[in-house]
C-alpha positions in Angstrom: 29.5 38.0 17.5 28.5 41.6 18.5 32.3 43.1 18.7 33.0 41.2 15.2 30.1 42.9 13.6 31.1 46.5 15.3 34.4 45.6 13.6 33.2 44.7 10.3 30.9 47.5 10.5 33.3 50.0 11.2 31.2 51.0 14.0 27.5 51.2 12.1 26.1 48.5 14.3 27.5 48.9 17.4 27.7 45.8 19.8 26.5 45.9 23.6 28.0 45.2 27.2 26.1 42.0 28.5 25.0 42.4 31.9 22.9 40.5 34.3 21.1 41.6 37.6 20.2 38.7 39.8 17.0 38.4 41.8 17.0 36.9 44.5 12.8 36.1 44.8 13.0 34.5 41.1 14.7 31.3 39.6 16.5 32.5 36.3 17.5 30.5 33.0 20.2 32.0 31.2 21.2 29.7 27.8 24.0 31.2 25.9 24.5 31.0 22.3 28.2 31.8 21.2 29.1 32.1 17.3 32.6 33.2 16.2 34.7 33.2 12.9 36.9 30.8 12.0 40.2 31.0 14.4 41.9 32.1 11.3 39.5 34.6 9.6 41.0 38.0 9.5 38.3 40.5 10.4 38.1 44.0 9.4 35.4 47.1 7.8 34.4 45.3 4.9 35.2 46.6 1.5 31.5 47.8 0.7 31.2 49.9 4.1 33.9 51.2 3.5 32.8 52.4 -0.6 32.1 56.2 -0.3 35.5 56.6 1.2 35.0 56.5 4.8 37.9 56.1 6.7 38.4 52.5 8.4 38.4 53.1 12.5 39.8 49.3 12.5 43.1 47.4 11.6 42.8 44.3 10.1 43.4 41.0 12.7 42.9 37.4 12.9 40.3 37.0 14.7 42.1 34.1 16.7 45.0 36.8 18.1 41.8 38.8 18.8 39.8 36.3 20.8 43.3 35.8 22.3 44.0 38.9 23.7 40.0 39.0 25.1 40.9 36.3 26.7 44.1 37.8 28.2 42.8 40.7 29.9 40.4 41.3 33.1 36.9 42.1 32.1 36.5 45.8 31.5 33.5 46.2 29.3 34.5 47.3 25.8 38.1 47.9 26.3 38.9 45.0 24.2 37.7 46.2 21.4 40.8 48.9 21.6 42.9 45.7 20.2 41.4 46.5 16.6 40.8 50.1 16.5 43.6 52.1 14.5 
């Protein structure tokens, strides 16, 4: 959901790079909570950021060719993100 809010956004709320550091002395409970659009939503800056003129940093895409082409590539932070930026 982070990345899909950058998007819509147009970078205003930017999302983060999940990381985790294990320790080894400690038991640890990760639970995940994923929320996406729907596989054919089209995601983009929406209209009202976008208002005073600013310029759009993003095409628009469905977010299922999005989530597609995250899936597609090694891990590499934000570099997926490049999929949507103009």
């Amino acid at each position: 959901m982070g990345d899909v809010l950058q998007i819509m956004s147009n970078d205003r709320y930017k999302s983060i790079e999940h990381r985790v550091v294990a320790n080894g002395s400690k038991d640890r409970v990760s639970v995940p909570i994923f929320m996406n659009p729907r596989a054919d939503a089209v995601l983009g800056p929406l209209p009202e950021v976008l208002e005073s003129g600013e310029q759009s940093l993003y095409k628009e895409v469905v977010y299922s060719d999005y989530f597609k082409y995250h899936l597609s590539k090694k891990h590499e932070g934000k570099k997926t993100m490049e999929f949507a930026r103009i």
